[in-house]
C-alpha positions as CSV (number, residue, x, y, z in Angstrom):
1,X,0.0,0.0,0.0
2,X,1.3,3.8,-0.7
3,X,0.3,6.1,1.7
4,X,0.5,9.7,0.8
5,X,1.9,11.8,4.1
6,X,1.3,15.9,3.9
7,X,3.8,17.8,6.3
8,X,5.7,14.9,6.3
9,X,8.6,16.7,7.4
10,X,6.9,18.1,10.3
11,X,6.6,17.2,13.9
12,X,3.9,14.3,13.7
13,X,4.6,13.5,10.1
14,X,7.9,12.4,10.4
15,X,6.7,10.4,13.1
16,X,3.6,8.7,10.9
17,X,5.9,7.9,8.0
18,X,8.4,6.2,10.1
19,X,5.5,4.3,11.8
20,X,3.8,3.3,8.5
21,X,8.0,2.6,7.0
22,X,8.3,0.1,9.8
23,X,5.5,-2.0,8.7
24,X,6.3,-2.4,5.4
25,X,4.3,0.6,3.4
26,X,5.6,2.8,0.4
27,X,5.0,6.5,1.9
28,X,5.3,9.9,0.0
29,X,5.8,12.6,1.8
30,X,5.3,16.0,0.7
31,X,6.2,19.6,2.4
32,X,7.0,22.7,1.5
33,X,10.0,23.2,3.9
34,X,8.7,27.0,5.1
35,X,10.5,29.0,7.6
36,X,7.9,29.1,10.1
37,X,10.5,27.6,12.5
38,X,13.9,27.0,11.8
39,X,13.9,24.5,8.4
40,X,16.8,22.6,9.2
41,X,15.3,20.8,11.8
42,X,12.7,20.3,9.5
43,X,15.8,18.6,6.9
44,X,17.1,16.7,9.8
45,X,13.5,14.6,10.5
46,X,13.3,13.9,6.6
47,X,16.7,12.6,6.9
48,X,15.8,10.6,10.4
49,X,12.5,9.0,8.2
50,X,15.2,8.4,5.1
51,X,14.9,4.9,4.5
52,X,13.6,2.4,1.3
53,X,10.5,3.0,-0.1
54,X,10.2,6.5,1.1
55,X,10.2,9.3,-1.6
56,X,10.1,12.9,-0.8
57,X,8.9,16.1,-2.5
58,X,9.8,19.2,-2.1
59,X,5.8,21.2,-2.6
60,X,3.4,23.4,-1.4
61,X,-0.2,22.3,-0.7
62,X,-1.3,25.9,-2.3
63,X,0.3,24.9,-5.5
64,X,-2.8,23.5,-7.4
65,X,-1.0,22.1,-10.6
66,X,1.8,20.8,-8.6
67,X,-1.0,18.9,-6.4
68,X,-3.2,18.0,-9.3
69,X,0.2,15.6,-10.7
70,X,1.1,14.7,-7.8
71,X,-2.9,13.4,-7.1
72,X,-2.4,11.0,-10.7
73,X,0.4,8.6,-9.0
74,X,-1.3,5.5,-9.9
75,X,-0.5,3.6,-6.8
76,X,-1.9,5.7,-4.2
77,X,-4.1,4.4,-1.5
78,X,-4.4,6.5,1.3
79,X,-4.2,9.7,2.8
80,X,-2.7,11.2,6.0
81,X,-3.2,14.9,5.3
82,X,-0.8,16.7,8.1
83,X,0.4,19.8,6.7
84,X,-1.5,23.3,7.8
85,X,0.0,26.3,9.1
86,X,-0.1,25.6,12.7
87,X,0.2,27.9,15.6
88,X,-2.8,29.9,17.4
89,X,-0.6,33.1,18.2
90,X,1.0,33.5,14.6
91,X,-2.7,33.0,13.4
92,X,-3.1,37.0,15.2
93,X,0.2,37.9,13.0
94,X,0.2,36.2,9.6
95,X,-3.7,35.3,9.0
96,X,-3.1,34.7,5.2
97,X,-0.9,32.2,5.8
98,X,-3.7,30.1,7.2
99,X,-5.8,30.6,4.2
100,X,-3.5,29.8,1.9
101,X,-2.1,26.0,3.2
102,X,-5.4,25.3,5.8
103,X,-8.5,26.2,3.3
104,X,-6.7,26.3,0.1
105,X,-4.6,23.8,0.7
106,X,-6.9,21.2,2.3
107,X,-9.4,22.3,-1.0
108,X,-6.6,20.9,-2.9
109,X,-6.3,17.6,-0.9
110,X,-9.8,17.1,-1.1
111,X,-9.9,17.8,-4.8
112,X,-7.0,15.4,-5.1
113,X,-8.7,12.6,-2.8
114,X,-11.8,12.9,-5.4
115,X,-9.6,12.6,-8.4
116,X,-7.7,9.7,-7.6
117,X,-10.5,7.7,-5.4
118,X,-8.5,7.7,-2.5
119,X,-9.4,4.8,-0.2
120,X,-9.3,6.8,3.2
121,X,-8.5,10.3,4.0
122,X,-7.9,11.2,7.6
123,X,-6.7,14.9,8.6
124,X,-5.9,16.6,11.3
125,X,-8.1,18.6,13.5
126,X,-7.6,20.3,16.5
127,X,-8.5,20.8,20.2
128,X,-8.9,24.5,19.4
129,X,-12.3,23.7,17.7
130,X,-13.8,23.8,21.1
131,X,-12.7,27.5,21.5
132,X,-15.5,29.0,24.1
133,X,-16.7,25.8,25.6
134,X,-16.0,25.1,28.7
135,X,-17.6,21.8,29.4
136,X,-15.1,19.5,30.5
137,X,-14.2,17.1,28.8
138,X,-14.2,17.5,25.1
139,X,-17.2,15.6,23.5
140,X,-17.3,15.0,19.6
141,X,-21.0,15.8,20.4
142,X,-20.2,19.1,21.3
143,X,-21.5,22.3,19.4
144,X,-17.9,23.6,18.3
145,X,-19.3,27.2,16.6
146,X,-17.7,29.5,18.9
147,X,-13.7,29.8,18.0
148,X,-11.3,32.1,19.8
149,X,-8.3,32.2,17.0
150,X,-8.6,32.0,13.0
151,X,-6.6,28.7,13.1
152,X,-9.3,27.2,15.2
153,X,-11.8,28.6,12.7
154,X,-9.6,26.6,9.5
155,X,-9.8,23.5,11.6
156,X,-13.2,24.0,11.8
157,X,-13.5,24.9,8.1
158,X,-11.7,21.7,7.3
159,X,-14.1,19.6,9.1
160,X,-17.4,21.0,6.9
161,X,-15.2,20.8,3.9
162,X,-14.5,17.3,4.3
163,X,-17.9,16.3,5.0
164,X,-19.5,18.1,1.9
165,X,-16.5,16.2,0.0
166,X,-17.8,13.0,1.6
167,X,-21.5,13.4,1.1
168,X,-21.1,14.4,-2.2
169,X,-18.2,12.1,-3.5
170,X,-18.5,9.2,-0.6
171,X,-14.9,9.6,0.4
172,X,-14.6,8.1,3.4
173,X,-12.9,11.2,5.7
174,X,-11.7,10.9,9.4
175,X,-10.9,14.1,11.2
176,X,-8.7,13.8,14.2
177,X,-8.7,16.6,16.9
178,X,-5.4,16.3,18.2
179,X,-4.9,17.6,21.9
180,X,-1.2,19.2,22.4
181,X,0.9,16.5,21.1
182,X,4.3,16.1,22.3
183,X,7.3,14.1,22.5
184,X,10.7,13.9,20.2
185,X,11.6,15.9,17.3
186,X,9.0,18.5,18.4
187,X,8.0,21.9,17.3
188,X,10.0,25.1,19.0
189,X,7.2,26.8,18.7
190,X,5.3,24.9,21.3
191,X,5.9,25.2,25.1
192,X,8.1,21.8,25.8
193,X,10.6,22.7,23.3
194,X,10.8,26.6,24.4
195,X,10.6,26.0,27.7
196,X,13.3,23.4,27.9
197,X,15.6,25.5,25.8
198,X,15.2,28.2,28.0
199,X,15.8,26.6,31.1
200,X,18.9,24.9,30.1
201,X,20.1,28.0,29.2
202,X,19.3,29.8,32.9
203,X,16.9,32.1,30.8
204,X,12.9,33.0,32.5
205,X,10.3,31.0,30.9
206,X,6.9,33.0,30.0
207,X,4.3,31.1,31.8
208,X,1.1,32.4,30.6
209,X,-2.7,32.5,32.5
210,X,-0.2,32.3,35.8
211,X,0.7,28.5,34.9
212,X,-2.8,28.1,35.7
213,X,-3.9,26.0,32.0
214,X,-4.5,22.4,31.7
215,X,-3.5,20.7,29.0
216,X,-4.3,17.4,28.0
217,X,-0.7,16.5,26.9
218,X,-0.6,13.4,24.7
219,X,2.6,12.0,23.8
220,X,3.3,11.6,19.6
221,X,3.9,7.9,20.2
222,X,0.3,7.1,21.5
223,X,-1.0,9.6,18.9
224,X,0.8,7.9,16.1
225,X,-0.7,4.7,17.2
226,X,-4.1,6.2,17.0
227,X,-3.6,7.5,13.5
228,X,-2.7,4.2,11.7
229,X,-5.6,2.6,14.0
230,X,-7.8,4.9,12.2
231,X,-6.2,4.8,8.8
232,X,-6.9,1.2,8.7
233,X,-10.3,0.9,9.4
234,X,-12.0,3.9,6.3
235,X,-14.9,5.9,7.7
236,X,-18.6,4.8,7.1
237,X,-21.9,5.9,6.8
238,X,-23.7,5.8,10.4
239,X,-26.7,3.6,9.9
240,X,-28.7,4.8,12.5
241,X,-27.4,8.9,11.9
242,X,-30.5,10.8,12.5
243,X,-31.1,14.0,10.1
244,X,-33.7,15.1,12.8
245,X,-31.4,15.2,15.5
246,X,-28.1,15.2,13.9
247,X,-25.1,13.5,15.5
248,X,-22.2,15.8,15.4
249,X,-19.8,13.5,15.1
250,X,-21.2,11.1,12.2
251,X,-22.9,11.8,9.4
252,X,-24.7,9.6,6.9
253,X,-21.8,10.0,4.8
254,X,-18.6,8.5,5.0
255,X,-17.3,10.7,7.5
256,X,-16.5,10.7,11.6
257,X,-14.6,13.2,13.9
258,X,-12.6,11.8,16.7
259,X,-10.8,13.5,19.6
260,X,-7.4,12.0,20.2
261,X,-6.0,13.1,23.6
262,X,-4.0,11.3,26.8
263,X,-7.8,11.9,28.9
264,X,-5.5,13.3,31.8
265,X,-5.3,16.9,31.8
266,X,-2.3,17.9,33.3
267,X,-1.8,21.9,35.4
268,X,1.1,23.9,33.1
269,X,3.1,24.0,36.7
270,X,3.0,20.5,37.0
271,X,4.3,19.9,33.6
272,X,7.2,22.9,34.3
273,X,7.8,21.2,37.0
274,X,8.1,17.8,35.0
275,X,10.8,19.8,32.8
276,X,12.9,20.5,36.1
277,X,12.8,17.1,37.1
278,X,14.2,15.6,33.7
279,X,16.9,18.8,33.4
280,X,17.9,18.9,36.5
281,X,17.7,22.2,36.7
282,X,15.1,24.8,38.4
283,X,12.8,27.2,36.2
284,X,13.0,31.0,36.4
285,X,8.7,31.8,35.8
286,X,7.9,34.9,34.3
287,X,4.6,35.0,35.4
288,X,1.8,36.8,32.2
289,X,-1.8,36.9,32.2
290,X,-3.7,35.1,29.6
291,X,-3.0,35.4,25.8
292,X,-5.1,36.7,23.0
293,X,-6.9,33.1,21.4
294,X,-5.7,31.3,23.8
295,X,-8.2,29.0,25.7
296,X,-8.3,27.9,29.8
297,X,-8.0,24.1,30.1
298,X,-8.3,21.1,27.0
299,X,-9.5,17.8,28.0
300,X,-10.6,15.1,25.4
301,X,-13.3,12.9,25.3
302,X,-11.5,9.5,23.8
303,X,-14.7,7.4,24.8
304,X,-15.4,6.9,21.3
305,X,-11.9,6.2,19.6
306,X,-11.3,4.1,22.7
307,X,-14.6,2.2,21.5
308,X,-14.1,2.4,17.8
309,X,-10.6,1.4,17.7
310,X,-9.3,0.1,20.9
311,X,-7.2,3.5,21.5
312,X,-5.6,3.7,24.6
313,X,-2.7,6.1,25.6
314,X,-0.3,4.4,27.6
315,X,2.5,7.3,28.4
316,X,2.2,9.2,31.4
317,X,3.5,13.2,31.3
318,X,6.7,12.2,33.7
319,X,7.8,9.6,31.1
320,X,7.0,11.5,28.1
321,X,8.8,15.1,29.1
322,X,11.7,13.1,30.1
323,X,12.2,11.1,26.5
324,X,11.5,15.0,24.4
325,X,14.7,16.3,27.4
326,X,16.5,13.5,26.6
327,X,15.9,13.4,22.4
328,X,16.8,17.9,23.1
329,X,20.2,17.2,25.0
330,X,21.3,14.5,22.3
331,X,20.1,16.7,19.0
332,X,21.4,19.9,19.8
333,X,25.0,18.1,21.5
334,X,25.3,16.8,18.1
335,X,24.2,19.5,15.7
């Protein structure tokens, strides 16, 4: 089977084309390399997936012909659409940027998925769907119309896109809202990589909301597992899906929503504090009030993926900040 992997040369891409490497799968990864955070470690996971089987192009998601040949490959199977611009705070500074890779972009893939009658398409989501809500935790059956940050609102966007796509095509499409992933060859943008940075270094750590948040912190390998769970099994059409009182999270198309989270929200103290504990070394906190787009507390739901698909996170924050310290120490020592 060939698998096509979008932002393959990002944080949770690498990892999925590894994962689906491992097992014995052609993957083709695509990415477009951008200097939304430094690109060489970007480089340097391509060249950690870099095995047989594995081919690699250098594209942008915006780039319609460019995604129109890539979309007649004979041999493709599947879909694991990853790329997007991510970040809720650079969504306040560069808004286009969103348009271009998570609405036109994902127009593309869908486009592409319908072209080439893609056996499965599953995408990434986000916990920032949930924006205002503040029932805890996260249901799939949640109304998720209220978002605080234009990223939130493309995730969103990409969820109604894929189901019209589905109705009207019957591509089976799984969206997965992914609650703050970390682990290994993560993103500096997020808060394990700068705050681990900055701590080694002796430097104050901005701890927004007073360090108050909680986060449900799932580690990339449980989230990997997830994904190629879900991957294997295409959506269906819900039998018993009720147009009367519609399910949120089904459709009578091919089409399903699932959160995928660690169920254990964890305080942003407690996981600063997990970072001292695995450096050795004591945090200087710059305590800051809340930011623009940000939201309180994430906790997922995973009653449903747990049902569906046998999901079941099995690393705890302790273990998990300590493997990202370790991976940080041993990269940056050699690089």
């Amino acid at each position: 089977m060939t698998v096509l992997v979008t932002g393959v040369a990002g944080f949770i891409g690498a990892h999925v084309a590894r994962a689906l490497l491992d097992r014995g799968e052609k993957v083709i990864g695509i990415d477009n390399l951008n200097d939304y955070y430094d690109p060489q470690l970007k480089r340097d996971r391509l060249a950690w997936i870099g095995r047989e089987r594995f081919e690699f192009r250098h594209m942008d998601l915006a780039d319609r012909s460019a995604m129109v040949s890539l979309f007649q490959e004979p041999s493709l199977h599947r879909v694991v659409h990853l790329a997007a611009q991510a970040g809720v705070r650079y969504s306040l500074e560069n808004p286009h940027a969103y348009a271009d890779s998570n609405l036109t972009g994902f127009l593309n893939v869908l486009e592409g998925c319908r072209a080439a009658n893609i056996e499965h398409l599953v995408y990434a989501s986000s916990s920032s769907v949930y924006g205002a809500n503040t029932r805890m935790p996260f249901s799939e059956r949640d109304a998720v119309n209220h978002p605080l940050s234009l990223y939130a609102a493309s995730k969103k966007a990409n969820e109604l896109m894929a189901h019209a796509y589905s109705h009207l095509y019957r591509i089976p499409c799984t969206g997965l809202r992914f609650f703050t992933v970390y682990g290994p060859w993560g993103r500096p943008d997020m808060a394990l990589f700068r705050f681990t940075q900055a701590i080694l270094a002796g430097e104050p750590i901005s701890v927004f909301h007073h360090g108050q948040h909680r986060r449900d912190f799932t580690y990339i390998d449980d989230v990997v597992t997830g994904i190629i769970k879900v991957l294997d099994q295409p959506a269906y059409a819900h039998s018993a899906w009720d147009p009367m009182h519609p399910d949120p999270a089904t459709s009578e198309a091919p089409w399903r929503i699932y959160n995928i989270g660690n169920t254990q929200p964890v305080l942003l103290l407690d996981y600063i504090h997990c970072i001292e504990q695995a450096t050795g070394k004591t945090a200087i906190l710059d305590m800051q009030p809340m930011q623009p787009g940000d939201v309180p507390d994430t906790f997922a739901d995973c009653s449903d993926l747990n049902h569906d698909f046998g999901y079941q996170p099995s690393t705890g924050v302790a273990e998990g900040v300590a493997s990202f310290v370790e991976w940080f120490l041993d990269y940056y020592k050699s690089s």
